[in-house]
C-alpha positions as CSV (number, residue, x, y, z in Angstrom):
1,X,29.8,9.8,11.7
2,X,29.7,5.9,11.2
3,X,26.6,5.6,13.5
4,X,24.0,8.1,11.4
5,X,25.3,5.7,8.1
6,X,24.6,2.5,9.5
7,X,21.3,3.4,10.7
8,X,20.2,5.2,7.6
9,X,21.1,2.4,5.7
10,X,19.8,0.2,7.7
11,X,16.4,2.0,7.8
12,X,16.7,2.8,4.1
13,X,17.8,-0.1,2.6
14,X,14.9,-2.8,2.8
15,X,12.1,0.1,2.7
16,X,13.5,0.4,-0.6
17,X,13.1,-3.1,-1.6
18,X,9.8,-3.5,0.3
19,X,8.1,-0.9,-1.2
20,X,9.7,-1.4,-4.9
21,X,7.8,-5.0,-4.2
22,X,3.9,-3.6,-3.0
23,X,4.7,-1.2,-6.1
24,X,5.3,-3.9,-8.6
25,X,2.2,-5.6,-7.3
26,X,-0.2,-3.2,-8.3
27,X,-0.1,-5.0,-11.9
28,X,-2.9,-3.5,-13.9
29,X,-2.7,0.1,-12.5
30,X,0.1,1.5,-11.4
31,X,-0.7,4.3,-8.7
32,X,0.7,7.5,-9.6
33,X,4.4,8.0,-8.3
34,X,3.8,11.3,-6.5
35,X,0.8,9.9,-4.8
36,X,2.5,7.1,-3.4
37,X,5.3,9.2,-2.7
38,X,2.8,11.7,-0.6
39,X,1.4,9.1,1.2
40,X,5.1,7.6,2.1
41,X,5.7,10.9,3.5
42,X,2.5,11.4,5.3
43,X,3.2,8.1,7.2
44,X,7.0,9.6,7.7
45,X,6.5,13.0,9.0
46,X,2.9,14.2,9.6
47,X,1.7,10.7,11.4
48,X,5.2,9.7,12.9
49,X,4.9,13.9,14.5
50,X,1.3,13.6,15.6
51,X,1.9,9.7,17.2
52,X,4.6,11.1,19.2
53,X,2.8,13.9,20.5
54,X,-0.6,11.7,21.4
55,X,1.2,9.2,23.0
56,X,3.2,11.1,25.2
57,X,-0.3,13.6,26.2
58,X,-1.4,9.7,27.1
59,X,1.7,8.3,29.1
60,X,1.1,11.3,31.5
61,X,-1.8,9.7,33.3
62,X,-1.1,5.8,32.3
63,X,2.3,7.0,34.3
64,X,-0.1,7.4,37.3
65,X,-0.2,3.5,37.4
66,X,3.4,3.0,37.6
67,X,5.8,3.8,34.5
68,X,7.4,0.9,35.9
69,X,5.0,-1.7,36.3
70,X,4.0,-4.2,33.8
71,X,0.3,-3.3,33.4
72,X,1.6,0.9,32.6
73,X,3.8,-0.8,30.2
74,X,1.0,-2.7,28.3
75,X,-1.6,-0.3,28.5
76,X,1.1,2.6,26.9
77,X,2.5,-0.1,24.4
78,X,0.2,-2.4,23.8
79,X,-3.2,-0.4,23.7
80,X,-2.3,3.8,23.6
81,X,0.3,3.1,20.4
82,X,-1.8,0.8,18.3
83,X,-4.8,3.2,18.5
84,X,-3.2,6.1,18.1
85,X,-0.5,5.2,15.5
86,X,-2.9,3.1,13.3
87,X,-5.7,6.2,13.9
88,X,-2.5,8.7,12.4
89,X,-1.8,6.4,9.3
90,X,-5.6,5.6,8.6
91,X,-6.7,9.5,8.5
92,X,-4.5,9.4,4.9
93,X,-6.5,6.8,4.0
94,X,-9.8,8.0,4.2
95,X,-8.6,11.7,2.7
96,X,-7.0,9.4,-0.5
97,X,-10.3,8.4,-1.1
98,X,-12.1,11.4,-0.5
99,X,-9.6,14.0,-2.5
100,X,-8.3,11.4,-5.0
101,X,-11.2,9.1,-5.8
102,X,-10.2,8.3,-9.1
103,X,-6.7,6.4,-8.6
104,X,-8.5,4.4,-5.9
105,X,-10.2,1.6,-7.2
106,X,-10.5,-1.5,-5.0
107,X,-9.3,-3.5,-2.3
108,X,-5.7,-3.7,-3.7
109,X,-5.3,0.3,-4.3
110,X,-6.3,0.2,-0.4
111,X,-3.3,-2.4,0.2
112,X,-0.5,-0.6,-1.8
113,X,-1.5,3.3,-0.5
114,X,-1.6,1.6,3.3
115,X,1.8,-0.4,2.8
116,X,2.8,3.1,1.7
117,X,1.9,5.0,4.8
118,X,3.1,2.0,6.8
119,X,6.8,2.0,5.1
120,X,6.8,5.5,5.9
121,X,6.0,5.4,9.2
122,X,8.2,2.7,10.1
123,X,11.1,3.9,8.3
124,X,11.0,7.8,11.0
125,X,9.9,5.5,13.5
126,X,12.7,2.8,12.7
127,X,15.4,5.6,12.6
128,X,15.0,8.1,15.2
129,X,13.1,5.8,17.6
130,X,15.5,3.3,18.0
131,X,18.6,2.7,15.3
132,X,20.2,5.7,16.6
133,X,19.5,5.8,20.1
134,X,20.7,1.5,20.3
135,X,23.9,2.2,18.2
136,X,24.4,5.2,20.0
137,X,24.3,3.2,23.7
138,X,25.1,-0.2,23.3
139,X,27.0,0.1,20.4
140,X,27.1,-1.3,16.8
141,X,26.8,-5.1,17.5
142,X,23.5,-4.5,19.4
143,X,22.0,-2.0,16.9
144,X,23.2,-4.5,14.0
145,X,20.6,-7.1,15.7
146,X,18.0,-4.6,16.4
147,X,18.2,-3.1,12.6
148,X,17.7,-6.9,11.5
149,X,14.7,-7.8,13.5
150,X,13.0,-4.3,13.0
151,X,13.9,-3.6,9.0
152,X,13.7,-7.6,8.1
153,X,11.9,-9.9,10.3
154,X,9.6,-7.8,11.0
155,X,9.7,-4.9,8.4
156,X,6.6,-5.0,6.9
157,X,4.7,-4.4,10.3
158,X,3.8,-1.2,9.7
159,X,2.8,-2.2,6.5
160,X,0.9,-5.0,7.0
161,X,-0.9,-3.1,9.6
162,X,-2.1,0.0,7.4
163,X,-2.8,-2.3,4.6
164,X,-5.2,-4.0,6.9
165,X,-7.1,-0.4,7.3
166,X,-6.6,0.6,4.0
167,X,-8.0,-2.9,2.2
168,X,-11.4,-2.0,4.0
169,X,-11.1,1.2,3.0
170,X,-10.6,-0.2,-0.7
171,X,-13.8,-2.3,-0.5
172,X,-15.9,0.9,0.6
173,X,-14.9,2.4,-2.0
174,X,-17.2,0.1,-4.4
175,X,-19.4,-0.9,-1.7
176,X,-23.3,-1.1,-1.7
177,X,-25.2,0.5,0.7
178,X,-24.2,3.9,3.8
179,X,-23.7,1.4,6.1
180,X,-21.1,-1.0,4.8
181,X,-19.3,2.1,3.4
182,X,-19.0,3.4,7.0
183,X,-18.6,0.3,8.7
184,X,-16.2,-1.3,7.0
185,X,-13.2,1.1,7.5
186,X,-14.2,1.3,10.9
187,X,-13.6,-2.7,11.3
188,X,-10.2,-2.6,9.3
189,X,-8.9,-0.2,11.3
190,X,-9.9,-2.4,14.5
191,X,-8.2,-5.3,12.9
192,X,-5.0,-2.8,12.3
193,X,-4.8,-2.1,16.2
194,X,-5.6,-5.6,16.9
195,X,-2.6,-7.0,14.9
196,X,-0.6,-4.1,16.1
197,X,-1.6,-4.6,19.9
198,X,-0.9,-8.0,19.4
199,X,2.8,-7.4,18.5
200,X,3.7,-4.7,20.9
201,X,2.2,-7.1,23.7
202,X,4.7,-9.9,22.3
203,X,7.3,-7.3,22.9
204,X,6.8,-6.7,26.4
205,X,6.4,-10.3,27.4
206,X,9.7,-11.4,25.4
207,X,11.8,-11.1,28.7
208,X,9.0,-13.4,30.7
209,X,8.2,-15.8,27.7
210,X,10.7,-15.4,25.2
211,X,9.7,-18.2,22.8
212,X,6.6,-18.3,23.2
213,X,5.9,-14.4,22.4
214,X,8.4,-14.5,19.5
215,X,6.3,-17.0,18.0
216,X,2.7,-15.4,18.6
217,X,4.5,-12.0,17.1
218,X,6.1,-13.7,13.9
219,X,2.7,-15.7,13.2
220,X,0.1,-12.6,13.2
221,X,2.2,-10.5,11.7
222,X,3.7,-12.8,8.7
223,X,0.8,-15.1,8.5
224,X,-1.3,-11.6,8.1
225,X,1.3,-10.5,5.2
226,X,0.8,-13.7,3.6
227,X,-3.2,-13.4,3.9
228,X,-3.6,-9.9,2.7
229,X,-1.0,-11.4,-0.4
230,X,-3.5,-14.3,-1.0
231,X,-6.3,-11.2,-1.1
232,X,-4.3,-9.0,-3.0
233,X,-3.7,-12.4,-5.7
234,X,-7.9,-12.5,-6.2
235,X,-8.4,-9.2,-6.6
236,X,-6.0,-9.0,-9.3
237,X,-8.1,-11.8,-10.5
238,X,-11.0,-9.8,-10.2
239,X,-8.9,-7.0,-12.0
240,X,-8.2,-9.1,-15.0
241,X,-11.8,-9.7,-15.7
242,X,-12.8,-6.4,-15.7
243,X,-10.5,-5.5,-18.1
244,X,-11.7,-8.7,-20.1
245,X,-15.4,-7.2,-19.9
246,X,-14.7,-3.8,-20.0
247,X,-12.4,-3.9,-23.3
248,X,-14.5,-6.8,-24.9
249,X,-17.0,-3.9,-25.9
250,X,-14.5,-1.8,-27.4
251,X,-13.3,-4.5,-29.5
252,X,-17.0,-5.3,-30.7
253,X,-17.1,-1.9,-31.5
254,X,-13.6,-1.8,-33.8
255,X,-11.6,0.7,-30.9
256,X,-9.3,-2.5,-30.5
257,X,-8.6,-5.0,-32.2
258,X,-8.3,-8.6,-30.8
259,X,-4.7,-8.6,-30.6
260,X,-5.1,-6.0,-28.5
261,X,-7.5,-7.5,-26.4
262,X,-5.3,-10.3,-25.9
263,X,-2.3,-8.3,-24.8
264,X,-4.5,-6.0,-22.6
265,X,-5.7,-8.8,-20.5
266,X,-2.5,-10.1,-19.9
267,X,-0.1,-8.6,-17.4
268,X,2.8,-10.8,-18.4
269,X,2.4,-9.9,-21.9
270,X,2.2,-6.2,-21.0
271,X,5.6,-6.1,-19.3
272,X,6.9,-7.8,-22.0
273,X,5.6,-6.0,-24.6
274,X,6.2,-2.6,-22.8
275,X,10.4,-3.7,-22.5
276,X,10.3,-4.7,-25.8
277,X,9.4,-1.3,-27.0
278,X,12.3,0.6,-24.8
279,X,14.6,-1.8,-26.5
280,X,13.4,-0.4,-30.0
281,X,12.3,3.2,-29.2
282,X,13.9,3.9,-25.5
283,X,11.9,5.7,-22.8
284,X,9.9,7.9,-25.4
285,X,8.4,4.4,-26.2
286,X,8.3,2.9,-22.8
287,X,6.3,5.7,-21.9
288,X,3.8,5.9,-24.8
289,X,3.0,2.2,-24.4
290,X,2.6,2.4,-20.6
291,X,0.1,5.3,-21.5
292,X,-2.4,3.1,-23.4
293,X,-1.8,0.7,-20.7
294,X,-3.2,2.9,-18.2
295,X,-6.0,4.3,-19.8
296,X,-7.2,1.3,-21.5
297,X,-7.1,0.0,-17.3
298,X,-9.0,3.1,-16.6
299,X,-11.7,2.6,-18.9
300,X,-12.2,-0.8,-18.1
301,X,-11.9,0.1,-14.5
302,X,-14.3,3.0,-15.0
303,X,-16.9,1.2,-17.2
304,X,-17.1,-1.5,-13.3
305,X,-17.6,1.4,-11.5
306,X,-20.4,2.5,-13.4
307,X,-22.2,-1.0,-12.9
308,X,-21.2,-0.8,-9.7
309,X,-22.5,2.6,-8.5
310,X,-24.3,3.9,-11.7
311,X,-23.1,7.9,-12.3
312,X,-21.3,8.9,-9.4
313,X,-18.5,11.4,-10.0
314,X,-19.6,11.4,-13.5
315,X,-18.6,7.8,-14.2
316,X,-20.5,8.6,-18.0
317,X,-18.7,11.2,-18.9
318,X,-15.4,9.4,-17.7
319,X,-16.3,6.5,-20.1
320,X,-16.8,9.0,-23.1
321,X,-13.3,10.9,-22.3
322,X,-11.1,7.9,-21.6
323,X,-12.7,6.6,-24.7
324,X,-11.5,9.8,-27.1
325,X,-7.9,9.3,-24.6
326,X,-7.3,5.5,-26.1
327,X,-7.9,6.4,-29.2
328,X,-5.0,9.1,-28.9
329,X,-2.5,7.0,-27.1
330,X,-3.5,3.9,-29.0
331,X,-2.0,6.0,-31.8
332,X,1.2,7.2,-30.8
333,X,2.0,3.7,-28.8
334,X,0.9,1.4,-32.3
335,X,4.3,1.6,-33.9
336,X,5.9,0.0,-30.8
337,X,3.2,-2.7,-30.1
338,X,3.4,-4.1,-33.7
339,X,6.6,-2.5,-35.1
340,X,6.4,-5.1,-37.8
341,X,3.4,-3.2,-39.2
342,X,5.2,-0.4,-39.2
């Protein structure tokens, strides 16, 4: 009974912090919970499932080489998994943008809905791959010290990996041009098996090289995380000054007033703002406020598109209806942005 705890805790507990972090990222525009949580679950059921089964259809004839040898062992670890694994999490991906084109925006959307798939993945993967069997055989000292490489020093593998795929996925999506749109997922997800073939080889060769492979492991993987953080930093940047000339125009035109403007553009002042109104009207306020958050994001969000890539998806009409929306929830959240007014 103690084993199945330890290793869903151990599994469960940092994918809970790392994914409340990516989440809290996404400053502007928060993604929709139950998209997020779909593509959690894709990475943990559908993509762990169809990894499995591809990879061991593929260790049938790499076994012809020797399951033993080192060379089976890198081309089943280190070249079969990354491409199939990082092909299974990438497919949700490119069907987020396809079905769901709306709530993905950029480069950063791409980031968060990869990291998602990624925590996912890794979490199955994590649990029934190898907490369970290690506690089970060698026993809880030995699956403590696997749990805390796998879930900590190297938790956000996955993560990282899919974020890779899905951050080229994110700059398609505003892209100029067939042939970037098509190309550039193609090239993140080559960078994801890269990364990812890099790792598992480190793997292998620990027992030969220990040091050295440790190291090469821990500075793709966590210098990657900390590059794709610098990118995710300038394209919230880039976020804030769409909102700044996307909501400019509605101020010229009386929809908002300069205060607003200046809360709007402002992610610190948001949150703030946002927990001052559950303190005076609880969640009925939280939510009303985070309301014309969101669609005073989308509008400004919706108004780049359309300088972007002119009327696709009706980018116009989206404009006009967003429009009559902040109106509406600019209403019913006034009393808690300026309850002094009131």
């Amino acid at each position: 009974m103690l084993i199945p705890v330890v290793a869903t805790l151990g599994a469960l507990v940092p994918t809970v912090f790392y994914v409340t972090f990516v989440w809290w990222l996404d400053r502007y525009e928060k993604e929709p919970l139950w998209l997020l949580t779909l593509s959690f679950l894709w990475g943990a059921i559908p993509a762990a499932i169809f990894s499995v089964l591809v990879e061991l259809a593929l260790d049938i004839p790499i076994a012809a080489l020797g399951s033993d040898t080192l060379i089976a062992n890198l081309a089943s670890v280190s070249l079969s998994a990354p491409v199939v694994e990082e092909s299974a999490k990438g497919m949700a991906l490119i069907g987020l943008v396809v079905v769901f084109r709306r709530e993905f925006d950029d480069v950063l959307d791409g980031i968060v809905y990869g990291a998602m798939i990624g925590f996912g993945f890794a979490f199955t993967e994590n649990l029934f791959g190898y907490f369970i069997p290690i506690l089970t055989e060698q026993g809880i000292r030995a699956g403590l010290m696997n749990i805390f490489m796998r879930a900590i020093v190297f938790g956000l593998n996955h993560a990282f990996w899919t974020a890779i795929t899905g951050a080229a996925v994110g700059y398609a999506r505003l892209a100029r041009g067939r042939a970037r749109r098509l190309l550039a997922p193609f090239l993140g997800w080559a960078g994801a098996v890269l990364a990812h073939g890099i790792h598992n080889t480190g793997a292998i060769l620990l027992e030969q090289t220990y040091c050295l492979s440790l190291g090469v492991s821990l500075l793709v993987d966590w210098g990657g995380v900390l590059l794709l953080m610098m990118i995710a930093a300038l394209v919230l940047r880039k976020e804030s000054h769409w909102i700044e000339r996307g909501l400019q125009e509605e101020v010229r035109q009386g929809a908002l007033s300069p205060e607003e403007f200046e809360l709007l553009r402002s992610a610190g002042r948001r949150m703030w703002v946002r927990w001052q109104a559950w303190g005076q009207g609880g969640r009925v306020a939280y939510r009303e406020v985070g309301r014309y958050y969101e669609t005073a994001t989308e509008l400004a969000f919706t108004k780049q598109h359309l300088r972007s890539l002119g009327n696709e998806s009706g980018n116009l009409a989206e404009v006009v209806r967003l429009r009559q929306t902040l109106a509406t929830r600019r209403a019913s959240a006034w009393p808690w942005l300026w309850p002094s007014r009131t």
